[in-house]
C-alpha positions in Angstrom: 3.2 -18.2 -0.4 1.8 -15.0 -1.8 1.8 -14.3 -5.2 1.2 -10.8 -7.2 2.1 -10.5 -11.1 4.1 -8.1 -12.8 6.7 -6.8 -10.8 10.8 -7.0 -10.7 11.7 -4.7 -7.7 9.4 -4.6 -4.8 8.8 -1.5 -2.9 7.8 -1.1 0.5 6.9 1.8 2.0 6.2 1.6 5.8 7.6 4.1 8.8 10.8 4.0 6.7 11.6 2.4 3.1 13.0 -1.2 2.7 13.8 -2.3 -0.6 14.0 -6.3 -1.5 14.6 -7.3 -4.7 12.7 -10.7 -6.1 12.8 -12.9 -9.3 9.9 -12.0 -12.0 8.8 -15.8 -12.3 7.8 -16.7 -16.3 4.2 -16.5 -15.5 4.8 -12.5 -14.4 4.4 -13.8 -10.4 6.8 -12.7 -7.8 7.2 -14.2 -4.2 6.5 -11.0 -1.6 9.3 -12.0 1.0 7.9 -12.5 4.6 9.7 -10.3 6.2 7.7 -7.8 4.2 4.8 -9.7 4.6 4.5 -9.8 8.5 5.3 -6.1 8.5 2.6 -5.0 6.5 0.6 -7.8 8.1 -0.7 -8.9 4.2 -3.1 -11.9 4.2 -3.3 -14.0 0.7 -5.7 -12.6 -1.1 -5.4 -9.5 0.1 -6.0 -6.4 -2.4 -3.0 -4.3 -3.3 -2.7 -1.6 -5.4 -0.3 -1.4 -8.5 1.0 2.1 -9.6 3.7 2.7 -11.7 6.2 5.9 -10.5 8.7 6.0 -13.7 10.3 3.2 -13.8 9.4 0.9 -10.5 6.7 -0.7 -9.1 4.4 0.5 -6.0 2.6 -2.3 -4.0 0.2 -0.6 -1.6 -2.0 -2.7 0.2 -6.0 -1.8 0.1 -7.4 -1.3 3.8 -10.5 -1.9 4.4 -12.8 1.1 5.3 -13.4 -0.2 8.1 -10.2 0.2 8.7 -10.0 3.9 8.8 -13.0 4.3 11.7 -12.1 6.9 13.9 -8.4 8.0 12.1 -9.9 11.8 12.0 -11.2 11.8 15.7 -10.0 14.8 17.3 -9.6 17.2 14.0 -10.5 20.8 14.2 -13.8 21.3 11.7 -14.2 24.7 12.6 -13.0 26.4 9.0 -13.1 29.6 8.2 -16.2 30.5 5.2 -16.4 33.0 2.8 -19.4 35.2 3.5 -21.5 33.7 1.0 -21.3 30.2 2.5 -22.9 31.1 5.6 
């Protein structure tokens, strides 16, 4: 089971939104369901994010840097300078 505190409706954002709703346990602890789980691929003691938009929740899980090798290959750095910069 994967626990994370604090939380009454769970929020998933990931290629489009699902929305599950889980039980706040008495010790603020809430069961992420596995559906959600194996989508996001989350491992226990994974790192997620907590950020409060209004009134809900926002899980989002913290990649490792690693992670994010090679996710700008291919983008145009040729940018335009102001004279100045040159």
């Amino acid at each position: 089971m994967t626990y994370v505190s604090i939380i009454d409706i769970l929020t998933v954002k990931h290629y489009r939104k699902s929305m599950t709703t889980v039980i706040l346990s008495p010790k603020y602890q809430v069961v992420i369901p596995k559906e959600v789980r194996e989508k996001l691929k989350l491992k226990p003691g994974q790192k997620l994010q907590i950020i409060n938009v209004g009134d809900r929740i926002e899980f989002v899980p913290i990649q490792d840097i690693k992670q994010a090798r090679g996710f700008l290959k291919g983008i145009d750095t040729n940018i335009e300078r102001e004279g100045d910069r040159e």
